[in-house]
N, CA, C and O atoms as a GROMACS GRO file, in nm:
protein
  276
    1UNK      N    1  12.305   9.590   6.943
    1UNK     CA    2  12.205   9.654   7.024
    1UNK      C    3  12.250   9.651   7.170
    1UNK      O    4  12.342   9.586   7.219
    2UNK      N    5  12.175   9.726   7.221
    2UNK     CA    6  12.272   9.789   7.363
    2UNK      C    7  12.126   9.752   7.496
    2UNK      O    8  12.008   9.763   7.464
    3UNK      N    9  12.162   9.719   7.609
    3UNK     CA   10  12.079   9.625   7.704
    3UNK      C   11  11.959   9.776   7.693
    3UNK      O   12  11.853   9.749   7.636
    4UNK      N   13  11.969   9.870   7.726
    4UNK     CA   14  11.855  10.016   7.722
    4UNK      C   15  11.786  10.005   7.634
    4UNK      O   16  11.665  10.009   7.654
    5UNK      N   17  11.843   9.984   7.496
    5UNK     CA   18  11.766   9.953   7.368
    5UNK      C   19  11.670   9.821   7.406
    5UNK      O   20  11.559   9.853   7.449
    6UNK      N   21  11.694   9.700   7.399
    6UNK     CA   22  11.654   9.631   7.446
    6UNK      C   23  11.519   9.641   7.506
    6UNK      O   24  11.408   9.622   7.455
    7UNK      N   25  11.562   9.684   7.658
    7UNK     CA   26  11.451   9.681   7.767
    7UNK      C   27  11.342   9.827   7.700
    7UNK      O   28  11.230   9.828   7.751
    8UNK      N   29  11.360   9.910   7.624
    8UNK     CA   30  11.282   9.974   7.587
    8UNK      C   31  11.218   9.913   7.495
    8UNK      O   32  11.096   9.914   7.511
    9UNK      N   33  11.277   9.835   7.361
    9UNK     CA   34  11.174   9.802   7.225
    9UNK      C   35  11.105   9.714   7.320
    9UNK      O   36  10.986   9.748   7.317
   10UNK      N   37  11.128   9.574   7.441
   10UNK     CA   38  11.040   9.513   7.495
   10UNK      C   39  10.910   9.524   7.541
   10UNK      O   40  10.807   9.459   7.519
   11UNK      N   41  10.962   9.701   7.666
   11UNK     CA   42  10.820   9.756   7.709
   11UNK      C   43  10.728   9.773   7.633
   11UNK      O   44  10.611   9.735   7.640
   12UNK      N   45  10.802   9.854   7.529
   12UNK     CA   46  10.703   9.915   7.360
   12UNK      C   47  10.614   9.802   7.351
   12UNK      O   48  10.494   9.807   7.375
   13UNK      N   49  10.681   9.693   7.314
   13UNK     CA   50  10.595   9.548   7.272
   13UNK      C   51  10.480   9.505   7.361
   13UNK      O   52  10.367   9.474   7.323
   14UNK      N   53  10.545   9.508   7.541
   14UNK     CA   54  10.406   9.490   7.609
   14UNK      C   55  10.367   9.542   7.598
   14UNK      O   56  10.267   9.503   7.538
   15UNK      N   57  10.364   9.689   7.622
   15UNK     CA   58  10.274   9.779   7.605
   15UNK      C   59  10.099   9.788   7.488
   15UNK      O   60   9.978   9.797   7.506
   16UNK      N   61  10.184   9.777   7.387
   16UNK     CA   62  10.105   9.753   7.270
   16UNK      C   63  10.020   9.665   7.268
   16UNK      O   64   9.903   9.680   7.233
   17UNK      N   65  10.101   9.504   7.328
   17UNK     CA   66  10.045   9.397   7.316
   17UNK      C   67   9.926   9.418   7.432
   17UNK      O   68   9.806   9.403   7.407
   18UNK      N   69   9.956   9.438   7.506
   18UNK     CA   70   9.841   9.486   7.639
   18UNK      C   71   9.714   9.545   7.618
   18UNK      O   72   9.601   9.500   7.637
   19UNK      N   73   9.752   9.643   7.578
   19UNK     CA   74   9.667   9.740   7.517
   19UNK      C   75   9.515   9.711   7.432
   19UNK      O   76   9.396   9.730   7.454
   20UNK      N   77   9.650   9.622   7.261
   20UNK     CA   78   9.536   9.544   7.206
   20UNK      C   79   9.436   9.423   7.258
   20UNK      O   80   9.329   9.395   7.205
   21UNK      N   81   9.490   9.361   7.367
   21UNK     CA   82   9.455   9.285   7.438
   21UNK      C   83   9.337   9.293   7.557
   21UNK      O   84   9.262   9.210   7.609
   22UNK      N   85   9.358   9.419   7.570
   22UNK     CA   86   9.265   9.484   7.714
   22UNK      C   87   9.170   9.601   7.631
   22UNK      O   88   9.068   9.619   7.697
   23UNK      N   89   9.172   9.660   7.545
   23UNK     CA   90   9.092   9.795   7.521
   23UNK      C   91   8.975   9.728   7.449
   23UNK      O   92   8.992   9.653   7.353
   24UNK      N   93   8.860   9.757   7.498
   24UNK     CA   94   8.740   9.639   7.424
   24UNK      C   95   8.700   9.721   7.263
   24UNK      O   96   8.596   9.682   7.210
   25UNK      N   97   8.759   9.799   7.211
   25UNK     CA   98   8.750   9.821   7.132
   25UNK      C   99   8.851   9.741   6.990
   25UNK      O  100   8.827   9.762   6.872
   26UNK      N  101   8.952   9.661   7.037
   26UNK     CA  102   9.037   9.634   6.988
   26UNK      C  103   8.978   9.479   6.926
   26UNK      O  104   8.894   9.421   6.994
   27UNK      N  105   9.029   9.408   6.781
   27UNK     CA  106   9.006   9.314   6.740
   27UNK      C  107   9.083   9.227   6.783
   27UNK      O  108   9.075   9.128   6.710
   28UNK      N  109   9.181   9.209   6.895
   28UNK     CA  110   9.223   9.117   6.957
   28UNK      C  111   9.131   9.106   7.088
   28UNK      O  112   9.089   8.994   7.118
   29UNK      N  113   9.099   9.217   7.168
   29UNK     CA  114   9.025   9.227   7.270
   29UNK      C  115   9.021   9.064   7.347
   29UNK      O  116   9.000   8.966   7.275
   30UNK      N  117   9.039   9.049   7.472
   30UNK     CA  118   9.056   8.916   7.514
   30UNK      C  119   8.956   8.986   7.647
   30UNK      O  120   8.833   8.976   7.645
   31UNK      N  121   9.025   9.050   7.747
   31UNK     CA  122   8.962   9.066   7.907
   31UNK      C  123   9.058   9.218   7.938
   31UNK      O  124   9.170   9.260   7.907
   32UNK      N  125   8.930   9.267   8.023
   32UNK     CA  126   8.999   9.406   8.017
   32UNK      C  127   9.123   9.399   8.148
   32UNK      O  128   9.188   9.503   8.162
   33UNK      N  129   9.141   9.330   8.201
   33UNK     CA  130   9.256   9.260   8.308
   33UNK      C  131   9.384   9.318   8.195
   33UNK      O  132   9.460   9.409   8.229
   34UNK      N  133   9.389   9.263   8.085
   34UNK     CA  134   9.538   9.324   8.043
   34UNK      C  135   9.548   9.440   8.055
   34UNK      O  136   9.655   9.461   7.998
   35UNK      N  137   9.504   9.557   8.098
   35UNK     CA  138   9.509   9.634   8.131
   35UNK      C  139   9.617   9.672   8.229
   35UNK      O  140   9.710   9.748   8.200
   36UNK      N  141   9.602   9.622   8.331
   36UNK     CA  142   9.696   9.573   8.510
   36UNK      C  143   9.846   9.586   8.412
   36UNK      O  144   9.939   9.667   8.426
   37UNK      N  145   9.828   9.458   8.293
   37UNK     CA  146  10.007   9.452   8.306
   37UNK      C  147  10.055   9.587   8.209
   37UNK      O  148  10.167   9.601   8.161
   38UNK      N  149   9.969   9.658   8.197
   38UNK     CA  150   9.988   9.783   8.047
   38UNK      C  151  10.051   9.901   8.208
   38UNK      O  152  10.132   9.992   8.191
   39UNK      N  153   9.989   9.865   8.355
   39UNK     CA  154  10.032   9.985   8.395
   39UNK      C  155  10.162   9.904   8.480
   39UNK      O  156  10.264   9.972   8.494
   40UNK      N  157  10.163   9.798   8.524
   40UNK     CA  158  10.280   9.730   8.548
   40UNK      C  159  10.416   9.722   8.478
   40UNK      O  160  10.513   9.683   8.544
   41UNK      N  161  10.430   9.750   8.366
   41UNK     CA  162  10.497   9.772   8.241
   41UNK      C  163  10.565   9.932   8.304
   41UNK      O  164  10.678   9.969   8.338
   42UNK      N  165  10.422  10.000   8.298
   42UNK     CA  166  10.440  10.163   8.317
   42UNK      C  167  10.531  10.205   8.499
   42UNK      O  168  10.619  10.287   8.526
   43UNK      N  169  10.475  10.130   8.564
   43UNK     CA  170  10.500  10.143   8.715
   43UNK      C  171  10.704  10.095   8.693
   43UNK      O  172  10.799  10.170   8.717
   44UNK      N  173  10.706   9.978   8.652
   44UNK     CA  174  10.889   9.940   8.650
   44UNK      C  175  10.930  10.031   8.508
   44UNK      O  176  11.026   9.966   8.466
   45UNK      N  177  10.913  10.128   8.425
   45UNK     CA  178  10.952  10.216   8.388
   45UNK      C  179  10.960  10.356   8.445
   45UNK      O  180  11.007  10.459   8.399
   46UNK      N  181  10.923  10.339   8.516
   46UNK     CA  182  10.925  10.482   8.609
   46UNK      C  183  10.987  10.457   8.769
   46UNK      O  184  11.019  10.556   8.833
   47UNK      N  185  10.997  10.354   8.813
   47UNK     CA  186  11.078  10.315   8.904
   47UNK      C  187  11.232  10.296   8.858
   47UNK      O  188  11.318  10.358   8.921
   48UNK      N  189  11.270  10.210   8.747
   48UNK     CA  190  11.392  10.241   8.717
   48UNK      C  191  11.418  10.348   8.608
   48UNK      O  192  11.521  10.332   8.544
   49UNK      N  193  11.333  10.462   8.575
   49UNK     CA  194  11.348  10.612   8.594
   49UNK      C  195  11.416  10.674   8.712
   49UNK      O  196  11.512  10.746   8.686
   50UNK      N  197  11.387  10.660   8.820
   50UNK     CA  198  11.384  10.717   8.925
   50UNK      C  199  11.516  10.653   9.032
   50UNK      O  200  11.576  10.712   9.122
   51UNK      N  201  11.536  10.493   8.975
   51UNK     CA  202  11.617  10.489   9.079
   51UNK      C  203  11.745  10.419   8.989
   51UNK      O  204  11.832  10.345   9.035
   52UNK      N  205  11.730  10.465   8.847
   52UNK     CA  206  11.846  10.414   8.742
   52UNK      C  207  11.897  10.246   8.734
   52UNK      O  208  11.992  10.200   8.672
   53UNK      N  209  11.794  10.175   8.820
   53UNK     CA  210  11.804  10.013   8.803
   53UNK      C  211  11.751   9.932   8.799
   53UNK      O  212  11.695   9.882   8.896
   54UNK      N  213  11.748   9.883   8.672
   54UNK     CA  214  11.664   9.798   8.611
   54UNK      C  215  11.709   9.637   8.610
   54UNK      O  216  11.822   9.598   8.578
   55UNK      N  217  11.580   9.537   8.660
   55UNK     CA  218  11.595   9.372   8.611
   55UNK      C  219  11.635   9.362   8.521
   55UNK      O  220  11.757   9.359   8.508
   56UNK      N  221  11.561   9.353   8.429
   56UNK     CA  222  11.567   9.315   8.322
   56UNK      C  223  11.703   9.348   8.279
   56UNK      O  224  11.788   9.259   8.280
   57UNK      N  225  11.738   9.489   8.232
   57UNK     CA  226  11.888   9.539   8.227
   57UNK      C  227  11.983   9.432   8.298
   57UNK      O  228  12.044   9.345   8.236
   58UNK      N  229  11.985   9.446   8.402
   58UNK     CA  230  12.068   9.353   8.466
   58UNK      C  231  12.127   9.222   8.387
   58UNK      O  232  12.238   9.205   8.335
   59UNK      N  233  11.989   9.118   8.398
   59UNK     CA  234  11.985   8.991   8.357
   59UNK      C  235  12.030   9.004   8.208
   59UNK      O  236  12.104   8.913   8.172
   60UNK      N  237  11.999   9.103   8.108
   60UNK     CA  238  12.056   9.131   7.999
   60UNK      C  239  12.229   9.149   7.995
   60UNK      O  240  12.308   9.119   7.905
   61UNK      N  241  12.250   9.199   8.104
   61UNK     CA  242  12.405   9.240   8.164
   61UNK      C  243  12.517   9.062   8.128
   61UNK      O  244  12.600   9.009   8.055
   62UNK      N  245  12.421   9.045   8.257
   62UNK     CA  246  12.454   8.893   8.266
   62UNK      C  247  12.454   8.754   8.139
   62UNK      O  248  12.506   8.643   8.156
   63UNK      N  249  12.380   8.802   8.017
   63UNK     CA  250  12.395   8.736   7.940
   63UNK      C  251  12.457   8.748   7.813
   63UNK      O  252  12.455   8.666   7.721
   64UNK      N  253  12.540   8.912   7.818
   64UNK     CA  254  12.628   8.918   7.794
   64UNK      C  255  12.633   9.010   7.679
   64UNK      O  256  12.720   9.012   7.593
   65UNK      N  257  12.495   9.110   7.690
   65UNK     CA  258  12.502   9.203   7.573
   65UNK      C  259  12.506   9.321   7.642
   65UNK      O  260  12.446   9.337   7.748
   66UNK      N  261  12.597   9.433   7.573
   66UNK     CA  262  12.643   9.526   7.632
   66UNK      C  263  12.584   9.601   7.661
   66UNK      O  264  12.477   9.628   7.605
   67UNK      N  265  12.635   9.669   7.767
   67UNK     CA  266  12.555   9.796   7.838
   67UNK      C  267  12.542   9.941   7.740
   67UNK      O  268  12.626   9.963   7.652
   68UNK      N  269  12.455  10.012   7.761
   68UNK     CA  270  12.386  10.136   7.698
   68UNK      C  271  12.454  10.218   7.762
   68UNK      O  272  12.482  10.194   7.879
   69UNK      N  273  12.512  10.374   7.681
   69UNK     CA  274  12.528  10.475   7.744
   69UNK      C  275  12.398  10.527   7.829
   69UNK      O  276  12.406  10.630   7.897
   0.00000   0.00000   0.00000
């Protein structure tokens, strides 16, 4: 698996996890606050959209799994 792969199945995961976590319709439902990190998630996907550099990527760099076309 390639560091892009990676930092994408992750977001997927917060995302989801957020979601079920924050939407009061949901049977996990906790506080609608998870919400914040569902668009925080969204905000550093669209920043390293825009400026092609990503943390996470990085630190993935650094630990030694290879980079994504």
């Amino acid at each position: 698996m390639t560091t892009w792969q990676i930092v994408r199945i992750v977001a997927g995961i917060f995302i989801l996890l957020s979601l079920a976590l924050g939407v009061p319709g949901s049977p996990l439902f906790v506080n609608s606050w998870w919400l914040a990190f569902t668009a925080f998630v969204g905000i550093n996907l669209l920043q390293s959209g825009l400026t092609r550099w990503c943390l996470m990527e990085s630190i993935l760099r650094k630990l030694g799994i290879k980079p994504g076309n």
